[in-house]
C-alpha positions in Angstrom: 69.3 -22.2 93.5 69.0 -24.3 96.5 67.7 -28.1 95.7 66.5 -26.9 91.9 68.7 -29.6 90.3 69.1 -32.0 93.3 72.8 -31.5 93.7 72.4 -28.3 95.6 70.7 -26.9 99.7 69.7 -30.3 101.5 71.3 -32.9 99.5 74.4 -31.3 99.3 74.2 -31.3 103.4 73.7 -35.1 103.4 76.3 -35.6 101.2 78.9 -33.9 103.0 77.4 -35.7 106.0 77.4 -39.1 105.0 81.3 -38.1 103.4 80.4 -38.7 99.8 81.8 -35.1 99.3 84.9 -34.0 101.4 83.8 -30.8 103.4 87.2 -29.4 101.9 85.8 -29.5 98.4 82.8 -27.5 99.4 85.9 -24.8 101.3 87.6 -25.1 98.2 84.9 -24.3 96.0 83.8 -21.4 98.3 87.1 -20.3 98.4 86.8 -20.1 94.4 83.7 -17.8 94.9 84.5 -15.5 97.5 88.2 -14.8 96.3 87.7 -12.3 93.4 85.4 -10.2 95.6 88.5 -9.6 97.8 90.7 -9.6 94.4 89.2 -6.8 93.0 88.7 -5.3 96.7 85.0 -5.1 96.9 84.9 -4.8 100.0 87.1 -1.5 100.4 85.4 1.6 99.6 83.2 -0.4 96.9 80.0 1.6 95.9 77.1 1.1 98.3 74.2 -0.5 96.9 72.0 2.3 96.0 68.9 2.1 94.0 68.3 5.6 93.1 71.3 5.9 91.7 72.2 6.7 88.1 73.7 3.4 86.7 72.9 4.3 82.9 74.6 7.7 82.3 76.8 7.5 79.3 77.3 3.8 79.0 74.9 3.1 76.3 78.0 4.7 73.8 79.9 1.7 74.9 77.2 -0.9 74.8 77.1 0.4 71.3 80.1 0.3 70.2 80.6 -3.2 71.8 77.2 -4.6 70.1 78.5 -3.2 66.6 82.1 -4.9 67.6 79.8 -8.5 68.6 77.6 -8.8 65.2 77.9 -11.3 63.3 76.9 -11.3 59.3 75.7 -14.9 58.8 75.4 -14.6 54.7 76.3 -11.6 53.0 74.7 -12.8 49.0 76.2 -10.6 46.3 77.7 -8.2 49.0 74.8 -6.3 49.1 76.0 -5.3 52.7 77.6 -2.8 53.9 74.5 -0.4 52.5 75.9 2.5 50.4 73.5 5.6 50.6 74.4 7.1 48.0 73.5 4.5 45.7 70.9 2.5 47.8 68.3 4.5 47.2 65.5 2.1 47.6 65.5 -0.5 50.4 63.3 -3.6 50.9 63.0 -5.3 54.6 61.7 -8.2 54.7 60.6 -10.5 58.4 59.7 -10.5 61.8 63.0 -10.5 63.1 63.7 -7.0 61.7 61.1 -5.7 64.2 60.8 -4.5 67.4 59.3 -7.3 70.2 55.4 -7.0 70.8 55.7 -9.0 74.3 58.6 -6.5 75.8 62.2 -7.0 76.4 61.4 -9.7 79.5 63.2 -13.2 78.7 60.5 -15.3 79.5 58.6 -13.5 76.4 61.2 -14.4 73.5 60.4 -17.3 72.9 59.7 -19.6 68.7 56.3 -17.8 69.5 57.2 -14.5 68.9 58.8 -12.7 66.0 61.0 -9.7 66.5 64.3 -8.8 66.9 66.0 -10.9 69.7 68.1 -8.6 71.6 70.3 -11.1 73.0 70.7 -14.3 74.3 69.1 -16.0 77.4 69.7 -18.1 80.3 71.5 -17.2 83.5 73.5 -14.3 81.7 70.3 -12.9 81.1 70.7 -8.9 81.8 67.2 -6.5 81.0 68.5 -3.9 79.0 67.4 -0.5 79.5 66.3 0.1 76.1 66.6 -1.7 72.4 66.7 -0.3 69.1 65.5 -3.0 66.9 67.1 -3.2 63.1 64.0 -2.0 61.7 64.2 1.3 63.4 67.4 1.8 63.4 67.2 1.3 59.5 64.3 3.8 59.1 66.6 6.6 60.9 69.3 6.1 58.4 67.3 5.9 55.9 65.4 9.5 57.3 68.7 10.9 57.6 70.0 10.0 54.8 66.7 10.1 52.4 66.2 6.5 51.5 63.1 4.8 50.8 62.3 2.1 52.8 59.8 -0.2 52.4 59.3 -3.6 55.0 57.2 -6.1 55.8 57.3 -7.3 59.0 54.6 -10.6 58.5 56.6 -13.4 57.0 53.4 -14.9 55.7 52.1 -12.1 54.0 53.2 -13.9 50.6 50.7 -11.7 48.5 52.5 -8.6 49.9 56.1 -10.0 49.7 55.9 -10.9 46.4 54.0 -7.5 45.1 57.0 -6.1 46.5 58.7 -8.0 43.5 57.1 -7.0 40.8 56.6 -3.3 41.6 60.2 -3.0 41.2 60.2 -4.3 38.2 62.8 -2.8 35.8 65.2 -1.6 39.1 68.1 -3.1 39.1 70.0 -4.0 41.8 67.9 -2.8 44.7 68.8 -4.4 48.2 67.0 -6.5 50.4 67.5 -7.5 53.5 65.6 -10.9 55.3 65.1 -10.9 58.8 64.5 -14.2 59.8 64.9 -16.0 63.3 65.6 -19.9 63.4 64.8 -22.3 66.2 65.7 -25.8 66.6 
């Protein structure tokens, strides 16, 4: 990140040089970097850096569990959530969001241009996962598993479509709908 923001590489040099910055701030912020390595002894028998090696195996069970733990229901009208099989027959999914990404799971592509599911946030935490399940799919395996009917739309602005979906279930009561829906500033 050398000279990106202009407080970083060269002009950092010249202003330790011309003493606007102590050079025992820069050791003290170095110290601050380099001391968990040695805290957590990474550099005693740490693993080598190997890039054939399998850094997957079983660890999508807790990335799992830990997604599930992370979720967050934003509105949850007439508790229509959590879905109960046995009685939620017939589902209706509704938005690009519920989808899985047409552009990939790269950062740069998840961007207000593109629907789908976003996986998870961006910026410098940014990690490529190894695989996604989008909502969408992971509803239509529950609902394969457990016989349900799913229906979805995936184009919010298929308003002919969406609102057939209304009155063919005319006369059902009750039958849940979930919106998936991004929002952007």
């Amino acid at each position: 990140m050398s000279g990106i923001d202009g407080y970083m590489g060269d002009t950092l040099v010249s202003f330790v040089q011309n003493r606007s910055i102590p050079e025992s701030r820069i050791d003290d912020m170095v110290t601050r970097i380099i001391a968990p390595y040695y805290l957590i002894r990474q550099d005693q028998n740490y693993p080598t850096v190997d890039l054939d090696r399998n850094a997957i195996e079983n660890n999508y069970i807790i990335n799992r569990e830990a997604s599930r733990a992370g979720m967050i229901l934003l509105k949850n009208v007439n508790n229509a959530l959590p879905l109960n099989s046995s009685v939620d027959t017939n589902i209706y999914i509704y938005g690009q969001a519920a989808g899985q990404t047409t552009c990939g799971l790269e950062q740069t592509a998840w961007n207000k241009d593109f629907g789908s599911a976003l996986y998870q946030g961006g910026g410098s935490s940014f990690v490529r996962p190894a695989y996604a399940i989008d909502p969408l799919t992971a509803l239509m395996q529950k609902g394969r598993d457990n016989h349900l009917q799913i229906r979805y739309i995936t184009n919010q602005k298929d308003y002919i479509s969406i609102n057939r979906t209304f009155t063919d279930r005319e006369g059902v009561v009750d039958q849940p709908g979930l919106l998936g829906k991004r929002c952007w500033k």
